[in-house]
LOZA-268942 format. One record per residue (C-alpha): residue number from 1; residue in one letter; x, y, z. Coordinates in pm, whole numbers, plus 50000, padded with zeros to 5 digits. Layout:
NUM A X Y Z
...
//
This chain:
1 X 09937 53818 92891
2 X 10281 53787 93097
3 X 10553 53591 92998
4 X 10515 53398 93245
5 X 10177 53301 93199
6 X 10229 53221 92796
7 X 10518 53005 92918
8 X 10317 52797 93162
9 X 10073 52753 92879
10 X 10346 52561 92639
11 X 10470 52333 92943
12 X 10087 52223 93009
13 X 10132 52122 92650
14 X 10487 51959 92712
15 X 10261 51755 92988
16 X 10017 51711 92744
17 X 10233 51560 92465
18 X 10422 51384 92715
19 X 10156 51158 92754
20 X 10148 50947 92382
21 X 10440 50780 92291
22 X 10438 50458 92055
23 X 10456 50177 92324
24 X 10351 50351 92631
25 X 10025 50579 92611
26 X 09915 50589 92910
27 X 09643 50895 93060
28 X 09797 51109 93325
29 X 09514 51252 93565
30 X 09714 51561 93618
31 X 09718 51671 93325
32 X 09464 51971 93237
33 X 09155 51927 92957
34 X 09262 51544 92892
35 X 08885 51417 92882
36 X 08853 51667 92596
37 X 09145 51610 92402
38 X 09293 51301 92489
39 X 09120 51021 92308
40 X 09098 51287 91983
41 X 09461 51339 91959
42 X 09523 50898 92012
43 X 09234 50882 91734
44 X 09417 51187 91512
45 X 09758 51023 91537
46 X 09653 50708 91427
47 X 09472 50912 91183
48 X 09755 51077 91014
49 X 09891 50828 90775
50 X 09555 50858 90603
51 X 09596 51220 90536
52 X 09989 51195 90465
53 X 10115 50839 90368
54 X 10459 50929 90536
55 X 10329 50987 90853
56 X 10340 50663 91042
57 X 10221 50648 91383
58 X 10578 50582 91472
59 X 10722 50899 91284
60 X 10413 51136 91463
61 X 10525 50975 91835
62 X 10882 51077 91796
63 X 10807 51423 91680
64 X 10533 51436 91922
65 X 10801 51301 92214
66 X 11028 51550 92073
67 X 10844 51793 92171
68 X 10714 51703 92471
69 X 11103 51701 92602
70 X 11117 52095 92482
71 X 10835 52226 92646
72 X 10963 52200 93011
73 X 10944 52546 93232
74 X 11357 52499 93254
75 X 11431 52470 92852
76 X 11169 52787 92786
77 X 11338 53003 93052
78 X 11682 52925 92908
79 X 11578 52981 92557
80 X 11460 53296 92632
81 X 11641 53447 92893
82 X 11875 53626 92625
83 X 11586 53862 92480
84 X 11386 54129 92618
85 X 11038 54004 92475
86 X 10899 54313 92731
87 X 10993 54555 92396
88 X 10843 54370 92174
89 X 10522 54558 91987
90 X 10287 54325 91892
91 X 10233 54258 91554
92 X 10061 54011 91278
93 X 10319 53755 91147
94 X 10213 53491 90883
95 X 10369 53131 90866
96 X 10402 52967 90539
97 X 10444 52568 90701
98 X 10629 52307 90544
99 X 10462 51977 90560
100 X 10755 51724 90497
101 X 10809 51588 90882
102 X 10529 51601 91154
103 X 10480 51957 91332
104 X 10794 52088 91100
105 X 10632 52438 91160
106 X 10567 52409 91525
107 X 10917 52636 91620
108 X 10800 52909 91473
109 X 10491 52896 91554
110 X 10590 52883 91908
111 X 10815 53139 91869
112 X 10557 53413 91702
113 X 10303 53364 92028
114 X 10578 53355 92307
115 X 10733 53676 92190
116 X 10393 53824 92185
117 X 10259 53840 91865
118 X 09940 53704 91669
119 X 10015 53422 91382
120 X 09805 53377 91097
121 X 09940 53041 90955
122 X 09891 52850 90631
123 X 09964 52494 90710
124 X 10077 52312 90381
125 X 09857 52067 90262
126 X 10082 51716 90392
127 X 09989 51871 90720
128 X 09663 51974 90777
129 X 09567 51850 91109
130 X 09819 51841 91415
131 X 09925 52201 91449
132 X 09549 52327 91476
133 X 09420 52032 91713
134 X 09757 52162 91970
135 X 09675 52536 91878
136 X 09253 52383 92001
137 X 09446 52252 92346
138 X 09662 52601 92404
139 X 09342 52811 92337
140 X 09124 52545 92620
141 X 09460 52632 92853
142 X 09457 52992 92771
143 X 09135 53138 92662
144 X 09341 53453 92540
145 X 09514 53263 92268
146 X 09212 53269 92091
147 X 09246 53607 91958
148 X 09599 53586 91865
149 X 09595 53212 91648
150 X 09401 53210 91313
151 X 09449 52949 91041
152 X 09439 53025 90714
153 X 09260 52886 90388
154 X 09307 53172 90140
155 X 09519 53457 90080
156 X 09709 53600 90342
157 X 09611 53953 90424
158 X 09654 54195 90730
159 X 10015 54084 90823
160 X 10338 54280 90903
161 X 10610 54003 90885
162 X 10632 53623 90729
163 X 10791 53367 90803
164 X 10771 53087 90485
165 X 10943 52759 90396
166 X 10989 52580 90124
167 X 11173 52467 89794
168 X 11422 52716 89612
169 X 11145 52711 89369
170 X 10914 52814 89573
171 X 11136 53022 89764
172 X 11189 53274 89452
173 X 10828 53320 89451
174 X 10812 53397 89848
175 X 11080 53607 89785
176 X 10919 53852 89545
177 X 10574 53798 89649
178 X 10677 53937 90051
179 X 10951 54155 89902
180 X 10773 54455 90099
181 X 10727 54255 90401
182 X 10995 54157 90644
183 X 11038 53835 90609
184 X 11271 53487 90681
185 X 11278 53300 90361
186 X 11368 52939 90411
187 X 11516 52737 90162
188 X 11569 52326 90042
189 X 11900 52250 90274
190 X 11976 51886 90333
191 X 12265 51759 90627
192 X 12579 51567 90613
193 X 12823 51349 90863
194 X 13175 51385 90842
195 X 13343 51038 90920
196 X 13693 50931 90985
197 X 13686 50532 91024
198 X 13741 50526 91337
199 X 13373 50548 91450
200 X 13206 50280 91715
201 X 12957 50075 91594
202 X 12779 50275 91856
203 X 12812 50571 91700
204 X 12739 50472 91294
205 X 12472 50301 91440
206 X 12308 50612 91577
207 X 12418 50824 91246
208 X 12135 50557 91137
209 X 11903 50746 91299
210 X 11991 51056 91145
211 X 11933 50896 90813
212 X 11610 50741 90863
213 X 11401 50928 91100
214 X 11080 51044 90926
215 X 11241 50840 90610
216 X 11525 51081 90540
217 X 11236 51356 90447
218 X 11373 51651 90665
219 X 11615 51877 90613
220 X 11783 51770 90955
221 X 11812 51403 90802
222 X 12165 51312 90677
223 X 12197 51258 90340
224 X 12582 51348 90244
225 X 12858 51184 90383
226 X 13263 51259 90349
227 X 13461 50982 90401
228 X 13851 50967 90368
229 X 14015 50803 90071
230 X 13994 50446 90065
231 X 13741 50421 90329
232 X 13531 50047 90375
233 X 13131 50095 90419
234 X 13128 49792 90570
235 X 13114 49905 90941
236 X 12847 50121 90824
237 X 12634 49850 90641
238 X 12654 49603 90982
239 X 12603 49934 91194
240 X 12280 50040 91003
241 X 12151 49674 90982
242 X 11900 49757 91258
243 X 11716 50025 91059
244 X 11658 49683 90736
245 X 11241 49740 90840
246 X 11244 50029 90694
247 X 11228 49861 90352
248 X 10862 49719 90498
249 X 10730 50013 90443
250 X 10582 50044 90094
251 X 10621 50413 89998
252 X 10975 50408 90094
253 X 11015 50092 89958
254 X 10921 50204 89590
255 X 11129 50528 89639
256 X 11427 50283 89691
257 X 11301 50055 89369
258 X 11247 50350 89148
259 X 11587 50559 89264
260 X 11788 50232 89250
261 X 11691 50145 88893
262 X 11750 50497 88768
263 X 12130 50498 88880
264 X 12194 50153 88721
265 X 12037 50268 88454
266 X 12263 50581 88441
267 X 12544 50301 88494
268 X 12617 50473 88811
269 X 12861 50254 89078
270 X 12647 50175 89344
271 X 12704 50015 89704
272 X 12391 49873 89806
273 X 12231 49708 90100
274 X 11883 49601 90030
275 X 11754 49916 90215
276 X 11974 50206 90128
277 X 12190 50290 89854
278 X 12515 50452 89882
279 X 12676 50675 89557
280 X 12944 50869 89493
281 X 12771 51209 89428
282 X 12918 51640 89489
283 X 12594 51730 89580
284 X 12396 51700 89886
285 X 12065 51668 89798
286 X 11993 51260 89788
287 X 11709 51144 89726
288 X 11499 50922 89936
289 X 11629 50586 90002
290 X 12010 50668 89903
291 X 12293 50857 90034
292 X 12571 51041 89856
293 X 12919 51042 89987
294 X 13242 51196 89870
295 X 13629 51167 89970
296 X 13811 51440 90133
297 X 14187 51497 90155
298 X 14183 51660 90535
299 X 13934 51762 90768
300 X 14085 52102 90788
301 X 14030 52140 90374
302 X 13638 52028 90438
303 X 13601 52276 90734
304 X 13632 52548 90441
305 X 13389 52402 90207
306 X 13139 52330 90427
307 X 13142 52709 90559
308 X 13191 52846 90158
309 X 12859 52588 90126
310 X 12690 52657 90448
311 X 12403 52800 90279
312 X 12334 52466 90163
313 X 12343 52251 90475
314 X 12175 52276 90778
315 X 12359 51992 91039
316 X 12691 51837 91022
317 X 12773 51578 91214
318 X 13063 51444 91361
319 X 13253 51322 91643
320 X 13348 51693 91722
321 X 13581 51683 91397
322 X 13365 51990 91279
323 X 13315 52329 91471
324 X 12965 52334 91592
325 X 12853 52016 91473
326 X 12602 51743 91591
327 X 12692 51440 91757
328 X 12574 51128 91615
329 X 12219 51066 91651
330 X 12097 51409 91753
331 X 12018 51561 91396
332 X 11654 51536 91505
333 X 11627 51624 91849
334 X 11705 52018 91843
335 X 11694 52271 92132
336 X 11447 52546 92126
337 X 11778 52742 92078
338 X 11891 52593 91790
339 X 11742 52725 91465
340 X 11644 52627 91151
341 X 11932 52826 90881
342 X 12090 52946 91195
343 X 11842 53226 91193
344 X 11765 53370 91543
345 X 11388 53373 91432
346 X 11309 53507 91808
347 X 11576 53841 91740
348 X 11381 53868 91413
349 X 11064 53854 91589
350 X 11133 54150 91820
351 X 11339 54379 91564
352 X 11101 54379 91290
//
């Protein structure tokens, strides 16, 4: 199979995908195999909550509009006009998925059949059902693909490379269990926003997304922030405002109950909302429903220690205060060239 021709595959998805989004759904003739899959991926979306309480049928349309955006013929050919995927010898490379945000896995799974290679993939449990029904639609595109996707319910066997995420927990095990295998490891990392007070409304308004977006569960959510000395919140709080239904919702709702209680309890100094809690915390791992924030002195002293911690953090954001950051709003909406750790998983792909 060409290049070419596994690249035309993943923009018939793009078209595919492009076709369900939360207030417009709406059935494009065009587009290949829809009176197969169609109505089974609007009935499997609105499905989802019921196998993974956090997916709402809002949270699946973003991720699945997300994607859609990706897979176009011009973002494929610049994402992979760097590498020479002609060299590549095909090999069997597992996936150990995450399951915390809808399709969380679906990089590298793309990334294992466009370079070439078969995947064997072990989808966690949160997420059982979307990767396989797309992996159904590429196979009805290209036959071929058949041969070169397998899920997995057991033990992994037969494989030359892995690529797993998950907890540093479960990341000690991955590491010793594939220590003879090449592998990518991936790791708990969490993201932060560096603010200065000077902000537009438009802008903390939009770092609102970055909190919230699949309920602050993904490792691309914010949940740090540095703020200079003396810095008021209350921009923030009026910016944020918009994002108050988010308390609706019951699990997040109890997350917010439970996590709130415990830091009174712990007579930790709170600023509080109704919806999100804001505490003065070094680390940046916050749980759901609250976000930590620290002072800093000068931006140049917090470019150091977020580069001495960059193991820890996978976006910044800021109004370009930060080499290489995000700008407000966009913590969710990757490239296909930006990835996860800032691992080039494609490089990996075709030296391993």
């Amino acid at each position: 199979m060409t290049l070419e021709t596994k690249k035309s595959v993943f923009v018939e998805l793009g078209k595919f995908l492009a076709q369900f989004s939360e207030n417009n759904t709406l059935k494009n003739s065009a587009v290949l195999h829809n009176e197969t899959f169609f109505d089974a991926f609007v009935d499997l979306i609105h499905l989802s909550q019921s196998h993974n309480g956090w997916y709402t049928p809002e949270q699946v349309y973003f991720s699945i509009q997300s994607w859609a955006e990706a897979l176009t013929d011009e973002n494929l050919s610049q994402w992979l006009s760097e590498y020479d995927l002609e060299k590549n010898n095909s090999k069997n490379v597992a996936l150990i998925l995450a399951g915390n945000i809808p399709l969380v896995g679906f990089h590298d799974f793309l990334s294992v059949l466009i370079t070439g290679n078969n995947v064997l993939v072990k989808t966690s449990s949160n997420d059982q059902h979307l990767l396989p029904f797309l992996a159904k639609y590429i196979i009805a595109v290209e036959p071929e693909f058949e041969k070169r996707i397998k899920f997995i319910e057991g033990k992994l066997e037969n494989f030359d490379a892995v690529i797993a995420t998950g907890s540093n927990n479960t990341a000690r095990y991955f590491e010793y269990y594939f220590k003879d295998k090449p592998s990518i490891i991936r790791k708990s990392r969490n993201s932060v926003a560096v603010l200065t007070g000077n902000e537009t409304k438009e802008q903390l308004a939009a770092l609102g997304e970055d909190i919230f977006r699949y309920f602050g569960l993904g490792c691309r959510n914010v949940s740090k922030l540095f703020v200079p000395k003396d810095y008021s919140f209350v921009a923030f709080f009026e910016a944020i405002f918009e994002y108050q239904d988010v308390i609706h919702y019951e699990k997040y709702a109890n997350n917010y109950d439970y996590n709130k209680a415990v830091f009174l309890m712990s007579n930790f100094k709170l600023l509080d909302n109704g919806f999100l809690t804001l505490k003065e915390d070094k680390s940046h791992a916050s749980p759901i429903s609250s976000v930590f924030y620290e002072n800093y002195e000068t931006v140049s002293e917090l470019q150091k220690r977020l580069e001495a911690e960059s193991e820890q953090i996978q976006c910044i954001v800021s109004d370009n205060l930060i080499e290489n950051s995000v700008d407000f709003g966009q913590t969710q909406k990757p490239a296909l060239w930006n990835y996860a750790d800032n691992i080039d998983t494609i490089s990996f792909l075709l030296t391993t």
